[in-house]
N, C-alpha and C positions, 0 to 999 in steps of 0.2 A: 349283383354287379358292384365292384369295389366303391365307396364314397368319393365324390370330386376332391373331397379335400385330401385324399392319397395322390391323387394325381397333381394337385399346387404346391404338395410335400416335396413330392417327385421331381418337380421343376424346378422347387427351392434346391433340393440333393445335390440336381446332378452338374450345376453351374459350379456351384461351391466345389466340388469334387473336382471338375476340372483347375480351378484358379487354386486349390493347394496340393493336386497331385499332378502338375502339370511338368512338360520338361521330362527330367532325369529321376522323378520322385516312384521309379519304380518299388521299393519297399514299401512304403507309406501306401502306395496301391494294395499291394501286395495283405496287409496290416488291415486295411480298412477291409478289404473283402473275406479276408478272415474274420472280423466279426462283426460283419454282416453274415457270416454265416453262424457262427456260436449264439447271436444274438435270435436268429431262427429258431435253432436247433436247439437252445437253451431256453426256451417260452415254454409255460406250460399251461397255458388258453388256446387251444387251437385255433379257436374261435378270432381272438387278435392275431393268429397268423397267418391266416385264411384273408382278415381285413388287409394287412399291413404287407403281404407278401407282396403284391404287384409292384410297390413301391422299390422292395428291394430290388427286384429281379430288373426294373426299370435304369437303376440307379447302377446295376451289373452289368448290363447289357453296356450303357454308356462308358461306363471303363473299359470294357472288352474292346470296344469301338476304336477306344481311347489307344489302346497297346493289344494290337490282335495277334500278335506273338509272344505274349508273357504266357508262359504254360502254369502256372503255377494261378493267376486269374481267369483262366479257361477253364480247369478244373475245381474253381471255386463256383463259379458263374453253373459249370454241371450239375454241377452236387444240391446248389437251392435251387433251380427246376425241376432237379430229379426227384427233391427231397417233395415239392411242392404238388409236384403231377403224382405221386407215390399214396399219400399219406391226405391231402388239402380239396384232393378235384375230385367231385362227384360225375359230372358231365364227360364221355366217352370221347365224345371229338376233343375236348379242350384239355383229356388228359394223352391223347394220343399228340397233339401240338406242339404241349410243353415237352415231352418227354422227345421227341424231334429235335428240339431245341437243344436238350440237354446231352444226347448221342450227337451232335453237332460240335458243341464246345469243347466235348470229350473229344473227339476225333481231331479238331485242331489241336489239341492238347499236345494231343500221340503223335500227330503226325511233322509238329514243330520239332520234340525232342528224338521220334525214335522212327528215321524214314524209313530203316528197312523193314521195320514189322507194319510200320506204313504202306508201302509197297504192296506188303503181303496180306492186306486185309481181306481183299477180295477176290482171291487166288483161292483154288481148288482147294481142300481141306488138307490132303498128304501136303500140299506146296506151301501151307498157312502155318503148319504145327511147328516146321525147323525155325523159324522168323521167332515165334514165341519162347522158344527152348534156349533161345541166344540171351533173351533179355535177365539182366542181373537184376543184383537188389537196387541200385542205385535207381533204375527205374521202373520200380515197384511203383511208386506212385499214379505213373501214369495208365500202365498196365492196366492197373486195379479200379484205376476213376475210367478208364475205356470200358471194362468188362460191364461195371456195375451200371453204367451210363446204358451199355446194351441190353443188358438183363430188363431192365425200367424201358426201355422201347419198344421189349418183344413183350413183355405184358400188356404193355396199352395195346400193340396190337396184335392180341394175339391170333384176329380174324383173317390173319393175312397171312400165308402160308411164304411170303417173302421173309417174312420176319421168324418167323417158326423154324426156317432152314438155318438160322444164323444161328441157334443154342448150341451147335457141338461146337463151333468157335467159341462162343462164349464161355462153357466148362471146360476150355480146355487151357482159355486164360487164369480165370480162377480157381484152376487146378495149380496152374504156375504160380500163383499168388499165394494159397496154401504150400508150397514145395518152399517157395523163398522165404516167408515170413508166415508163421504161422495163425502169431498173432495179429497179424495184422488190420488195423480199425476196429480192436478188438472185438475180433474171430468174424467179421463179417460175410468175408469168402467162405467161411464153412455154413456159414446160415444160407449163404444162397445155393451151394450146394447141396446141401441136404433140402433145397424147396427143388431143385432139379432135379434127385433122381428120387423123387416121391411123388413125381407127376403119375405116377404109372404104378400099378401094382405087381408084386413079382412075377405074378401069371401071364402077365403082358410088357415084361423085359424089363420094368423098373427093378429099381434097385434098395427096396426101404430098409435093411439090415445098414447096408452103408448111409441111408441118409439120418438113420437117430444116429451113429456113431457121429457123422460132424454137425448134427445138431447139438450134441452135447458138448463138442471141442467150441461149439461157437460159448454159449451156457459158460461154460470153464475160462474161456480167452475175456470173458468179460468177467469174473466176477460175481454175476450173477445177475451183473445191472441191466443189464439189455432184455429188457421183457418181451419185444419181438421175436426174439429168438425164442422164449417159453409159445408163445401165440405161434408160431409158423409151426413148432416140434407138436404140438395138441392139434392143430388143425392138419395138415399134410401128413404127421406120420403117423399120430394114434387115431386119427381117424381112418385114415387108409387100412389098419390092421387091425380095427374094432376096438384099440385098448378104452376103454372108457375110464379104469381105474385110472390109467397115465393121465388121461385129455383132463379129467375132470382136478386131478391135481396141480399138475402145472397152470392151469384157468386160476385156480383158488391162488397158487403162489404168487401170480402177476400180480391179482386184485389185495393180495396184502401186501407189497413190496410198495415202498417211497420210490414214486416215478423220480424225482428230481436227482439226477444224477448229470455231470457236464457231459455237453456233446449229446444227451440222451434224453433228455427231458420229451421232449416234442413227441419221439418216437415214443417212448414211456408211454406215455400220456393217451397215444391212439391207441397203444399196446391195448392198457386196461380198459378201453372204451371197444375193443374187439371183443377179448375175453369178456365181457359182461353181454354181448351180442352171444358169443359162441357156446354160454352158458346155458341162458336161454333156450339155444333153438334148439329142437327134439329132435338129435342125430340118429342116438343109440336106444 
C-alpha cells in the first residue's frame, strides 16, 4: 500500500497545480504533464516508481478534472496508467482498473479531436475500418494513444471474451499507425503487432513469419534501445517456433545493453528484469 506521506505530497501537488496552472495556462498544463510523464518513464528504480506513482496519477487526474477537453492531457494522463497498470501492478483486479482508467482517458482523447472515428468505434467491423482509413497523420497521435490504450485493457482482461472481440479493431488501428508513420514512438505499433499475430501458431491461423518481420522494424525504428521489443521477439516468437538459438540471444543482448535511455529507462529496466526471469525458466 502506497506511504501516507505520497498522499500529503499529493495534497501539497495538486493545490499548487491548480493556483499556477489555473485560467488560460493551458501550455504550462500541458508542460507539466509531459514530465510527469518522462520523469516516470525516465526512472530507473522500479521500485521508486511503483512508491511514487499514485501520486502522479493523483496529481493527473486533478488536471484532467481541471480541463476535461485538453486531448493532449488526456492522452498524457493514458499513457502513466497505461504505463503503470502494464509494467508496476502485480494484483489482477487492480491492473484490470488502472488500465479502465487509462482506455477512458484515451477515449476522451479520440473522441474530443476525431468524432467520426468516434462515432464509429463501436459499429460492426466492415462499418469501423472506413472511419479509420480517413484518419491522417496529423492525428496520428491520437489514433496511436487509442489503440495502445486498448491493447493494455484487452490484456488486463483478457478473461473476458468482451474485450477479446475488440483485437481486430485494435490491429487494424495499429496497422494504420504503421501505414502513416512508420516510425512512430519509435516502432512501437510494430512491437504490438508482432505480440498480435504470435498469439497463435501457424497451425492454428497465427501469423509468426509476419510478426518477427515487425518485430524486427520495431528493434530497427529504435535503434536498438527498446529492450522490450528484444523480450516480447524471444518470448512470443522464438518461443512459439522452438528457436532457442534466437530466444537465448536476444535475452543475452537485453542483459548487456545500458537500460538508460530517454523515454525508455523504466521500460529498460523491466525489460532486463524479464530477461533474467525468461532465462532462468526451463522452456526448451
Amino acid at each position: 500500500m502506497p506511504d501516507r506521506g505520497l498522499f500529503l505530497l499529493a495534497r501539497l501537488l495538486i493545490p499548487l497545480a491548480a493556483l499556477l496552472l489555473g485560467g488560460c495556462a493551458s501550455f504550462a498544463t500541458d508542460r507539466m504533464a509531459e514530465r510527469l510523464s518522462l520523469a516516470m518513464l525516465n526512472q530507473n528504480d522500479p521500485e521508486i516508481v511503483r512508491a511514487g506513482a499514485p501520486a502522479y496519477l493523483l496529481l493527473i487526474d486533478s488536471l484532467i478534472a481541471d480541463a476535461p477537453d485538453n486531448g493532449k492531457l488526456l492522452l498524457a494522463g493514458s499513457r502513466l496508467y497505461g504505463a503503470y497498470a502494464s509494467g508496476l501492478v502485480q494484483d489482477e483486479q487492480r491492473r484490470k482498473n488502472l488500465s479502465n482508467r487509462s482506455l477512458d482517458y484515451a477515449r476522451q482523447a479520440l473522441c474530443g479531436e476525431l468524432t467520426d472515428l468516434c462515432a464509429a468505434l463501436d459499429l460492426p467491423y466492415p462499418d469501423f475500418t472506413p472511419a479509420v482509413d480517413r484518419i491522417g497523420q496529423s492525428d496520428l497521435p491520437y489514433l496511436y494513444g487509442f489503440a495502445s490504450a486498448q491493447l493494455g485493457w484487452i490484456q488486463a482482461n483478457s478473461d473476458d471474451w468482451n474485450a477479446v472481440a475488440a483485437l481486430p479493431k485494435t490491429q487494424y488501428m495499429l496497422e494504420r499507425v504503421v501505414q502513416l508513420e512508420p516510425g512512430h514512438e519509435q516502432g512501437r505499433a510494430q512491437l504490438y503487432m508482432g505480440a498480435l499475430l504470435s498469439l497463435r501458431p501457424a497451425s492454428l491461423g497465427g501469423k509468426p513469419e509476419q510478426a518477427k518481420r515487425y518485430f524486427e522494424q520495431a528493434i530497427e525504428y529504435s535503434g536498438g534501445h527498446d529492450l522490450i521489443a528484444k523480450v516480447e521477439y524471444a518470448k512470443r516468437y522464438a518461443r512459439l517456433v522452438f528457436d532457442q538459438q534466437l530466444h537465448d540471444r536476444l535475452l543475452s543482448e537485453v542483459l548487456k545493453a545500458d537500460p538508460n535511455q530517454p523515454g525508455l529507462t523504466l521500460s529498460n529496466t523491466i525489460a532486463q528484469e524479464k530477461a533474467k526471469a525468461l532465462l532462468k525458466d526451463d522452456y526448451f
